[in-house]
C-alpha positions as CSV (number, residue, x, y, z in Angstrom):
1,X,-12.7,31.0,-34.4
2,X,-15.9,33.0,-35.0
3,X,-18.4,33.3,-32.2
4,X,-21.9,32.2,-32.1
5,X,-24.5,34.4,-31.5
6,X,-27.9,32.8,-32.4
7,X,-31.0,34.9,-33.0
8,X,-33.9,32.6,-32.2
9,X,-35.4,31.8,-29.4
10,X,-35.0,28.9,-27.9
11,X,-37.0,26.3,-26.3
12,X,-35.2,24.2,-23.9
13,X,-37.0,21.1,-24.0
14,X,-40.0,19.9,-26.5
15,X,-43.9,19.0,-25.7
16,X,-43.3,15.2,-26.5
17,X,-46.5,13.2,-25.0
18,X,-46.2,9.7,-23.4
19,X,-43.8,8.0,-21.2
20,X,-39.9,8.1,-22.2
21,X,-38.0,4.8,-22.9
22,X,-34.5,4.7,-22.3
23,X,-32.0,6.2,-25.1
24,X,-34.7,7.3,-27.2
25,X,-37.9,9.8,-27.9
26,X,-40.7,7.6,-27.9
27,X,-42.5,9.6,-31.2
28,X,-39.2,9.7,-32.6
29,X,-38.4,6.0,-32.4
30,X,-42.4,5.5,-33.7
31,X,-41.3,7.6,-36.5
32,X,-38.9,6.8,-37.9
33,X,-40.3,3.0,-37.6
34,X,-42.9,4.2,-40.1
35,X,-40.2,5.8,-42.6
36,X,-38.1,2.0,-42.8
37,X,-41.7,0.4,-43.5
38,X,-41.4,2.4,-46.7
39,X,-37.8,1.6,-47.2
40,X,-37.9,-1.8,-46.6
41,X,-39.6,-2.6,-49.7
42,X,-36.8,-2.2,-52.0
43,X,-33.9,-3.8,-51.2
44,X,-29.7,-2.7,-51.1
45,X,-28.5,-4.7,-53.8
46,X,-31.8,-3.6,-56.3
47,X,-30.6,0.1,-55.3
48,X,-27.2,-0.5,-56.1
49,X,-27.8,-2.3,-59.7
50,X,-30.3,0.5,-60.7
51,X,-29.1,4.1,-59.4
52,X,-25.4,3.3,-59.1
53,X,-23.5,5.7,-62.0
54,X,-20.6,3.3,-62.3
55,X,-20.7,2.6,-66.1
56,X,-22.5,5.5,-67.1
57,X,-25.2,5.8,-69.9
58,X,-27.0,2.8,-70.7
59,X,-27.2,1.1,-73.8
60,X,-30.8,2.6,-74.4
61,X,-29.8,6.4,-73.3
62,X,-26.6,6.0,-75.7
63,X,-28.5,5.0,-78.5
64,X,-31.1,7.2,-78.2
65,X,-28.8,10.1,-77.9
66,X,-27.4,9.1,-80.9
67,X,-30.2,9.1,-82.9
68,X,-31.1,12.4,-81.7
69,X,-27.8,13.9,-82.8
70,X,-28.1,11.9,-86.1
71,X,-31.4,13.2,-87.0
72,X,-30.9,17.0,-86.0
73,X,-27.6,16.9,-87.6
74,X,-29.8,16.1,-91.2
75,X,-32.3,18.3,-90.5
76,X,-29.9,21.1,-90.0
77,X,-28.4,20.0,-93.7
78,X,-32.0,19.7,-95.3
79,X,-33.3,22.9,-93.4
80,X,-30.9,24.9,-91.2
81,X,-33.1,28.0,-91.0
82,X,-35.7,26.6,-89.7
83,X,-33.8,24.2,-87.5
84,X,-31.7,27.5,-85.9
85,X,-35.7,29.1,-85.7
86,X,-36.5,26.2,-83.8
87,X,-33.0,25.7,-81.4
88,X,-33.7,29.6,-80.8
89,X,-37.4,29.2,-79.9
90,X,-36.5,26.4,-77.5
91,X,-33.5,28.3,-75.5
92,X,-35.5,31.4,-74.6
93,X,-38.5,29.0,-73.8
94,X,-36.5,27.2,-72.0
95,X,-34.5,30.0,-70.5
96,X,-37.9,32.0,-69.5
97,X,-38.9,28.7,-67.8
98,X,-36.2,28.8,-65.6
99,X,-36.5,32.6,-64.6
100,X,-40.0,32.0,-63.4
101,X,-38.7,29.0,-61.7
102,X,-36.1,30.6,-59.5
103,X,-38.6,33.3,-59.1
104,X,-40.8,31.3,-57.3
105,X,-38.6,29.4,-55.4
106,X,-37.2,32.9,-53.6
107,X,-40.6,34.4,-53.0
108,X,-41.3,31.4,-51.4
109,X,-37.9,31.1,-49.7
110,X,-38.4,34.3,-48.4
111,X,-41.7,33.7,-46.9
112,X,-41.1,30.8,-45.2
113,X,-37.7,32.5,-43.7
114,X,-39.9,35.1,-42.2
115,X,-42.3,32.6,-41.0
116,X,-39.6,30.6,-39.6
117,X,-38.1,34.2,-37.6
118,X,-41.3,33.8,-35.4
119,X,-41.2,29.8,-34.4
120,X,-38.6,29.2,-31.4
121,X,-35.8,26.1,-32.8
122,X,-36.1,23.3,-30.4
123,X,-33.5,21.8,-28.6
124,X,-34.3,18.6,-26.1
125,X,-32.5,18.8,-23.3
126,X,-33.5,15.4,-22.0
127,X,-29.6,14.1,-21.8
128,X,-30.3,10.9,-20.3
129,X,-33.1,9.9,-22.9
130,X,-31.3,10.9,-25.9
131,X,-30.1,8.3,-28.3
132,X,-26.7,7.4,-30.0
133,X,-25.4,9.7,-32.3
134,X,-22.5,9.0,-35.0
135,X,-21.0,11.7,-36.7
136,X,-18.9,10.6,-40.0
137,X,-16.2,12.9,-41.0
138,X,-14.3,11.7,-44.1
139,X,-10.7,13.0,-44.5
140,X,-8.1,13.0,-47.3
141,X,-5.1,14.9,-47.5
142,X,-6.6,17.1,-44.5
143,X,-3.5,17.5,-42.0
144,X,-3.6,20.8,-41.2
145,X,-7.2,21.4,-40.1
146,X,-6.8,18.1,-38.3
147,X,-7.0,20.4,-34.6
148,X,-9.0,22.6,-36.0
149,X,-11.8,19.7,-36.7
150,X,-11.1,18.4,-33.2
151,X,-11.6,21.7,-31.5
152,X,-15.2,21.9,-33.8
153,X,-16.2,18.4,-32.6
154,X,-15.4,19.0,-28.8
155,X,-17.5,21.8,-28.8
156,X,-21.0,19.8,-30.2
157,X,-24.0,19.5,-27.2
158,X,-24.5,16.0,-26.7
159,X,-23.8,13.3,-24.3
160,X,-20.1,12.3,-24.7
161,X,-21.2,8.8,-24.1
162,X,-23.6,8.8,-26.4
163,X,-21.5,10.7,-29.4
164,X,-20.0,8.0,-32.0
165,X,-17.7,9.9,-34.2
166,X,-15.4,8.4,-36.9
167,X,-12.9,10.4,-38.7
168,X,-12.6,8.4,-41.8
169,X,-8.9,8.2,-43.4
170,X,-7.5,6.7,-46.2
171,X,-4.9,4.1,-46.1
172,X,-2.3,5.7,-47.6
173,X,-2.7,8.6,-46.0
174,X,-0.2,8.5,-43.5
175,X,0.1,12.4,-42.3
176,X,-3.4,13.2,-42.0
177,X,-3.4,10.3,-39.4
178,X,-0.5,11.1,-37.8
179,X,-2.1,14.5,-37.2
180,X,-5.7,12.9,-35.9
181,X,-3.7,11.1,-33.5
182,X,-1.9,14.4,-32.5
183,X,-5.1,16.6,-32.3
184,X,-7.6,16.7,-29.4
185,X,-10.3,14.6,-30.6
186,X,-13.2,14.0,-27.7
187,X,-12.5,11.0,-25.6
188,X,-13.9,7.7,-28.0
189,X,-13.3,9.1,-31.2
190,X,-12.7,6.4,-34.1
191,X,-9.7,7.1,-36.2
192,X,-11.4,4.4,-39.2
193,X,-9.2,3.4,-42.0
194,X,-10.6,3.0,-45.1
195,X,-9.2,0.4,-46.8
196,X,-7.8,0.6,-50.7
197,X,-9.6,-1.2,-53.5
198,X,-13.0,1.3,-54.0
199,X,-12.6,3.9,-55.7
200,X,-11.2,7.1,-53.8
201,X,-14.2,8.9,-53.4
202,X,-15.7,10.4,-50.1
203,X,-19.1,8.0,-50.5
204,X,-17.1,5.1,-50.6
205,X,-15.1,6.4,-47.1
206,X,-19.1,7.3,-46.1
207,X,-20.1,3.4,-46.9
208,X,-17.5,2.1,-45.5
209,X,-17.9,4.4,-41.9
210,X,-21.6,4.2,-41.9
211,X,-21.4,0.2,-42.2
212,X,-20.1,0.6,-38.8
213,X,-21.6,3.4,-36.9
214,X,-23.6,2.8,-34.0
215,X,-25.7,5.6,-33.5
216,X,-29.7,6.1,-34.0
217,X,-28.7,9.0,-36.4
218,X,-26.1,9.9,-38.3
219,X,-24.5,13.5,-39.7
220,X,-21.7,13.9,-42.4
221,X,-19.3,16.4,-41.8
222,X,-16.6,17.7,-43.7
223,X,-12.8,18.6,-42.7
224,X,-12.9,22.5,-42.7
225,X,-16.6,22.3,-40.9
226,X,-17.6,24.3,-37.7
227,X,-20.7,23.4,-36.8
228,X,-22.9,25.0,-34.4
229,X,-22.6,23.5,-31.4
230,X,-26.1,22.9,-31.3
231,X,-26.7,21.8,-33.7
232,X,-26.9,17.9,-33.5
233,X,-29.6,18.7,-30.6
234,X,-31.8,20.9,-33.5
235,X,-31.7,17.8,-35.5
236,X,-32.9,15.1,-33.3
237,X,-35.8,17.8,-32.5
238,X,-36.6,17.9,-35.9
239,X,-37.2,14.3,-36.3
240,X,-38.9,13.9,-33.2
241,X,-41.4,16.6,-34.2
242,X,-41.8,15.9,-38.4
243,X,-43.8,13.3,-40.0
244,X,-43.0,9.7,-40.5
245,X,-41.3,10.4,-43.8
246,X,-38.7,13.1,-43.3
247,X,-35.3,11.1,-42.8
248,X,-33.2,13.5,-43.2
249,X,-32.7,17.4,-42.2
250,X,-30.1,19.8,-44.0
251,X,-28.3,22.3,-41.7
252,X,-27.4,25.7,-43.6
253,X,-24.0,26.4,-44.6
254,X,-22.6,29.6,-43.9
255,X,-19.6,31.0,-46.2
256,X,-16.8,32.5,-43.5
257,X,-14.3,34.1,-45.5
258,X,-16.4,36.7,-48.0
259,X,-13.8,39.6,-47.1
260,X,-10.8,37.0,-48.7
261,X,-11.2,38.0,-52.5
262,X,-13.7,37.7,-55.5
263,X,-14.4,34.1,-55.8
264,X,-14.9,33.3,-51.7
265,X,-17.3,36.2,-52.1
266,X,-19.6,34.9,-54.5
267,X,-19.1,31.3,-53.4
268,X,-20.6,32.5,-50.1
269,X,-22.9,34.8,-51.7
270,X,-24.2,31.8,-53.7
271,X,-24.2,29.8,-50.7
272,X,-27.0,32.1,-48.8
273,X,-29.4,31.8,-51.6
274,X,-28.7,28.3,-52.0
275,X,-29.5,27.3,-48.4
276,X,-31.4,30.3,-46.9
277,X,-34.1,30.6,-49.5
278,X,-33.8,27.8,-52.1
279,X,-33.5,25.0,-50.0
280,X,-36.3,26.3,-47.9
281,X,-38.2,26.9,-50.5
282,X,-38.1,23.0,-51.8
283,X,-38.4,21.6,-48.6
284,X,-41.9,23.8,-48.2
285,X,-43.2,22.3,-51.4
286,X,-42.5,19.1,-51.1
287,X,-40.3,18.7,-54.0
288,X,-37.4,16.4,-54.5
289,X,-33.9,18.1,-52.9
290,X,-30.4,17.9,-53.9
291,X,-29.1,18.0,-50.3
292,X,-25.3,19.3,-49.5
293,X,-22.3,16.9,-48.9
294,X,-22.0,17.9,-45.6
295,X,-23.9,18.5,-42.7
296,X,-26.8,16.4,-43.5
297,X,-28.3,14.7,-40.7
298,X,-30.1,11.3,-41.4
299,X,-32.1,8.1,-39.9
300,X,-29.4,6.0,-39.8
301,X,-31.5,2.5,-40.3
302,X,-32.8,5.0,-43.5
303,X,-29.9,5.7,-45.0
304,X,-28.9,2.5,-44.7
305,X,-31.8,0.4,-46.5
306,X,-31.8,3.3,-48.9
307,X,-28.3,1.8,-50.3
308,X,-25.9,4.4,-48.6
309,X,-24.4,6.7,-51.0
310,X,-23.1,5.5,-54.7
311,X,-19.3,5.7,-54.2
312,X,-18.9,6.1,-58.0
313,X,-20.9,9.6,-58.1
314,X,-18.7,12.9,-57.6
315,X,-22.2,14.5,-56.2
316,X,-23.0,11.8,-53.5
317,X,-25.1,14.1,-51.8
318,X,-27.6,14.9,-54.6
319,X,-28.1,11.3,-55.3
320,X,-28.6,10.2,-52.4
321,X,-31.3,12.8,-51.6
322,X,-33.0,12.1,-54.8
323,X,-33.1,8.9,-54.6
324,X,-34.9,9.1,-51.1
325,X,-37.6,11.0,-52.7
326,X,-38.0,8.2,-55.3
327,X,-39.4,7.0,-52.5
328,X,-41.6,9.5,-51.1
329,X,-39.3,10.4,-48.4
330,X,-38.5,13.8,-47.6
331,X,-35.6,16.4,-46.5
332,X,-36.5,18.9,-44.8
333,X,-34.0,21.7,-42.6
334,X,-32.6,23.0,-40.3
335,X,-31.2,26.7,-39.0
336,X,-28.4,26.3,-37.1
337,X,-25.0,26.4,-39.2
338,X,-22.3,25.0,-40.3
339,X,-19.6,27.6,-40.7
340,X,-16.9,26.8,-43.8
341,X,-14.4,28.6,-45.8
342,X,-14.8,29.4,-49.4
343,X,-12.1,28.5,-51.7
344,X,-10.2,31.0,-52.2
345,X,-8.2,30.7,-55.7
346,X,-9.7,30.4,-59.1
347,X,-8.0,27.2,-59.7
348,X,-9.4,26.0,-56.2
349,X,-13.0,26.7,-57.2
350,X,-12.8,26.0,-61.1
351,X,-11.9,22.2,-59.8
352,X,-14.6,22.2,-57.0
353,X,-17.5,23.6,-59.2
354,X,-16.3,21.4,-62.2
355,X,-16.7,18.3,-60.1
356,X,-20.5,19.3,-58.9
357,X,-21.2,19.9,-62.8
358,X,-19.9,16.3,-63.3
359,X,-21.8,14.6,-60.6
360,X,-24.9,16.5,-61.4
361,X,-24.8,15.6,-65.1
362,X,-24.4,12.0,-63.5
363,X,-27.2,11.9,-61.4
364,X,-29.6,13.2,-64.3
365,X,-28.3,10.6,-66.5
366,X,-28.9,8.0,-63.7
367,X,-32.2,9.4,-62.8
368,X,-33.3,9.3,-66.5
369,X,-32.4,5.7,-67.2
370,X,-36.1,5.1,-67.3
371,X,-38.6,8.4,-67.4
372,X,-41.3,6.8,-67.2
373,X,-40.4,5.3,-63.4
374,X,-39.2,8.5,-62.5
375,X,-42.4,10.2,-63.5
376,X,-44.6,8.0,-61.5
377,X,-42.6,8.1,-58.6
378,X,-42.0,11.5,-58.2
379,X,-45.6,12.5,-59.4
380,X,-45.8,15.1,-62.0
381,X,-44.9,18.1,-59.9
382,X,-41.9,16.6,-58.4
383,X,-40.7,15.1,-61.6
384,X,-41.0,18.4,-63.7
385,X,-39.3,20.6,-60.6
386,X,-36.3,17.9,-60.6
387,X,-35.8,18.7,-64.3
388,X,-36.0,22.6,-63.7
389,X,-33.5,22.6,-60.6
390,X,-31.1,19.9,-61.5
391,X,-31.0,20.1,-65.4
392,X,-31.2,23.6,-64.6
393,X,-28.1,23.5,-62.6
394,X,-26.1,21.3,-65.8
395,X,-27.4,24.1,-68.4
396,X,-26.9,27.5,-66.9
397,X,-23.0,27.0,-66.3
398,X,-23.3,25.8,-70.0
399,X,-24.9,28.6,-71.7
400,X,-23.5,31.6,-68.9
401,X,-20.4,31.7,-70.7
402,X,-21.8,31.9,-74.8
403,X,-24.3,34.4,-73.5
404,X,-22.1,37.4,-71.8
405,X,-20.1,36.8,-75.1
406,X,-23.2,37.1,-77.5
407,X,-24.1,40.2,-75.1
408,X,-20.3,41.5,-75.3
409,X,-20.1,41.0,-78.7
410,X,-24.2,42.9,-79.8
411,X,-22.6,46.0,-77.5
412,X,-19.6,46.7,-79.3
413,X,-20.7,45.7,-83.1
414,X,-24.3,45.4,-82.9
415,X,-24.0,41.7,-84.3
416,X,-25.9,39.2,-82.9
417,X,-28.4,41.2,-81.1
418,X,-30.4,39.1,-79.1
419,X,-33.9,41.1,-79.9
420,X,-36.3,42.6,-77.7
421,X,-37.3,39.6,-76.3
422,X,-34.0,38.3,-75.6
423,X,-33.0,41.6,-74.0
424,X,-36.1,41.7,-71.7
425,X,-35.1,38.1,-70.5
426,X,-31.8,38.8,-69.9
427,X,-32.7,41.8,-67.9
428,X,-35.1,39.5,-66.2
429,X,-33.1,36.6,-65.2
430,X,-30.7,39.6,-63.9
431,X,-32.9,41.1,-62.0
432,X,-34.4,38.0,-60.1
433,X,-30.5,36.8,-59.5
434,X,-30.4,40.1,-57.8
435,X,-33.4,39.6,-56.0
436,X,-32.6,36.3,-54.4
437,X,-29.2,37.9,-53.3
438,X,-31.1,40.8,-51.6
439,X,-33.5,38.4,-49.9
440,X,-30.9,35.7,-49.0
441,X,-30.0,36.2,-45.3
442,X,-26.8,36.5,-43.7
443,X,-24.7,39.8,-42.8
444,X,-24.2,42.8,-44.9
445,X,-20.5,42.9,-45.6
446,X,-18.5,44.7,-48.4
447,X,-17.7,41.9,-49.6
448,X,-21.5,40.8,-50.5
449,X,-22.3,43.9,-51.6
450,X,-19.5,44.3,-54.1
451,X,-20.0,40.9,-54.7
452,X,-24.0,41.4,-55.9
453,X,-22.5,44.4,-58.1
454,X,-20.1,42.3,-60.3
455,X,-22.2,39.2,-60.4
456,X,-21.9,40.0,-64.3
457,X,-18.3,39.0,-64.2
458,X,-19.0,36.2,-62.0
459,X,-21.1,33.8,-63.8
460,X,-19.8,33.4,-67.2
461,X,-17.0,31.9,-65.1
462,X,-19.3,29.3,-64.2
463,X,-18.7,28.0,-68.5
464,X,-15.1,27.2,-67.8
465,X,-15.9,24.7,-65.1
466,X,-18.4,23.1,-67.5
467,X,-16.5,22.8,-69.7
468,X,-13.6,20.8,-67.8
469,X,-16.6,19.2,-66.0
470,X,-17.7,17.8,-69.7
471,X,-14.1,17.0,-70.7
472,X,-13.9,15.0,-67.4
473,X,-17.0,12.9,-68.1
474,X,-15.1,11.3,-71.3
475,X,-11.6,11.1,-69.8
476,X,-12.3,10.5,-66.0
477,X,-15.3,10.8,-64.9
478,X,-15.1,9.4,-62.0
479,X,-12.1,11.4,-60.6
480,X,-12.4,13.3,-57.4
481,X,-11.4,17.0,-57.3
482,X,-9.7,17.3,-53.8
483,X,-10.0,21.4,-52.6
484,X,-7.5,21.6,-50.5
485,X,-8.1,23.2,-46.9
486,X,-6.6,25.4,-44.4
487,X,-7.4,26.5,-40.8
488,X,-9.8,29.0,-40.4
489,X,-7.4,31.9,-39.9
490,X,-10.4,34.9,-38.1
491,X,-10.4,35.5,-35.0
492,X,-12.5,38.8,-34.7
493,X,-15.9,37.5,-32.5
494,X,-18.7,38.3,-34.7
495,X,-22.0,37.2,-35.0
496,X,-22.7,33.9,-37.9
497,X,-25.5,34.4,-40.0
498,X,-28.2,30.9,-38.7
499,X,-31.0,31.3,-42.0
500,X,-33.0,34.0,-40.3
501,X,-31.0,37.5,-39.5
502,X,-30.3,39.5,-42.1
């Protein structure tokens, strides 16, 4: 296993003010009060009939796109010039759009990392006041990181008395049980069975654990994770010390294996900008965030009155932490890892990355059952952002693809030039990629520096997995891409990149 070696400082117990009650921080427990006074005014079962994904576009949304195909599909026949003029104009608008966007969101990424180099992360060391903490680890088809996981969850800093964990297996799943049983769990640990007749998603295992979790708080974890140890002490700081409306806090994700080939390079590559400057970046502006499916730490009584997680979306994690800022709750994050492997094999990651192309397409279509709701509940900055990052995140696998071809294709024949506009954006959109993966933090290793070189090559690949994702959605859409896991094979000590060192 990789060793830890944290570069913060760190503050051994926090400035809490007032008397302690037993089990729990006194502003924390005031807190987080506040937050369900929120929740409490929309109920489970409204939750689940209006964001659940489970039979997909409404009437309304299917009619409407309908009609819009219908009507540009004349106009194209009446006009097609000017209809091409206008499809054209929109892209590079649209494209331009989304350069300044991710722009923005790295400068201030990068700004609040160096901020953040100079604060100390908290840990309360209070043992005998902290509270219950459950930790939900879904499994499926998992048996051979089974003592891997165990060995991860010995190692977390809290009071074993107070540390609930369920490893969450499927019925049928008869080996990965036998190998939880085998495996050195910490003394309580819940083997849960999840019983057939959902469908077999990890939200529906998540439901079903969370509907029986005891703790105060509750974190997600998946199979392959190795969390700091840490880092469930980080979190409960965090709430103690945010305001009333932050019910849940994202820990970073840290890619492992860069050296194993091209793809676990840029998955891990993607995976520093994604949680060392994007996320940040959100969470600073207050903007709505599409949190990660695992480690995500949350109010428990939150999460719960917001309606769990929809066990019908592919991308459980987005949705759930979009829907908490329909209700002016936030996300907010932490530094301490979670260390993870990439996949490794283009099959592996082509089935992973078509699944979060799925869900996301999902969660837009569930978010836009009615605009007009969505608008005044997010406010017009947070509305107009959740377009830019998650429709952002459908269209650029779409159009990554048809682009290096149009740009392979102008090279060689000089047909279908994009102009000197189209170039300069290009080379923009390029060069802030670049930027981000200069800026994001986390060790510099061959592997991400040969991995920021051919970044060229990379993306386009990002059309294939669309475009499965997009066949999925009328065949299956609700089918589960399993990425199949083994044990983290390192054993070199070396030091794990925590948001901050570069």
């Amino acid at each position: 296993m990789r060793a830890y070696n944290s570069n913060f400082l760190v503050s051994e117990s926090l400035p809490f003010n007032g008397e302690h009650s037993p089990n729990i921080v006194p502003a924390s427990k005031e807190k987080e009060r506040s937050a369900l006074e929120v929740l409490q005014q929309v109920s489970v079962a409204e939750l689940a009939d209006a964001y659940c994904c489970h039979g997909g576009l409404t009437f309304s949304q299917r009619r409407l796109l309908a009609q819009s195909l219908s009507v540009l599909g004349l106009l194209g026949l009446l006009a097609p010039l000017p209809v091409l003029f206008c499809l054209s104009f929109l892209f590079w608008i649209g494209f331009a759009t989304l350069i300044l966007w991710r722009l923005v969101l790295v400068s201030v990424g990068f700004v609040q990392r160096l901020r953040d180099a100079l604060r100390p992360v908290h840990l309360y060391r209070g043992d005998h006041l902290l509270p219950v903490y459950s930790v939900l680890v879904p499994v499926y088809r998992e048996a051979p990181v089974m003592a891997q996981l165990a060995e991860a969850l010995g190692k977390l800093s809290w009071p074993a008395a107070k540390l609930d964990i369920q490893i969450l297996i499927e019925a049928d799943d008869i080996e990965t049980l036998n190998a939880a049983h085998a495996a050195d769990f910490p003394r309580g640990t819940r083997k849960t069975i999840v019983p057939p007749g959902g469908p077999r998603t990890k939200p529906n295992a998540l439901n079903y654990g969370l509907a029986r979790a005891y703790g105060n708080y509750v974190c997600i974890y998946d199979a392959e994770d190795r969390p700091h140890p840490e880092q469930l002490r980080e979190a409960h700081a965090k709430f103690a010390t945010s305001v009333p409306e932050t019910v849940c806090v994202q820990a970073p994700l840290v890619g492992d294996n860069g050296g194993a080939g091209f793809v676990a390079g840029h998955w891990g590559l993607e995976y520093a900008v994604q949680f060392g400057l994007l996320l940040p970046a959100q969470a600073k502006l207050k903007l709505p965030i599409s949190i990660g499916g695992t480690s995500n730490h949350f109010r428990t009584e939150a999460v719960k009155a917001a309606g769990g997680w929809d066990a019908w979306n592919v991308t459980e994690d987005a949705d759930l932490g979009l829907r908490l800022a329909r209700r002016g709750l936030r996300v907010s994050y932490l530094h301490l890892p979670t260390l993870e492997d990439a996949p490794e094999r283009f099959g592996d990651w082509t089935a992973q990355r078509s699944r979060w192309i799925k869900g996301f397409i999902l969660t837009w279509c569930v978010l836009m059952r009615e605009p007009a709701t969505l608008y005044r509940q997010l406010g017009h900055r947070g509305f107009w952002a959740l377009q830019l990052t998650l429709g952002g995140a459908v269209l650029s696998p779409l159009v990554h693809g048809p682009a290096a071809l149009m740009v392979l294709i102008s090279v060689m024949t000089q047909a279908l030039s994009p102009g000197v506009w189209g170039w300069g954006l290009l080379g923009a959109g390029m060069s802030v990629g670049i930027l981000g993966e200069l800026l994001a933090p986390g060790r510099w290793t061959f592997s991400r520096v040969a991995a920021i070189l051919t970044r060229p090559l990379y993306w386009p690949l990002h059309s294939i997995a669309a475009g499965r994702a997009v066949w999925e959605l009328a065949v299956r859409p609700y089918f589960w891409a399993k990425t199949p896991h083994q044990p983290h094979a390192t054993e070199t000590p070396a030091s794990c990149s925590t948001g901050l060192s570069a």
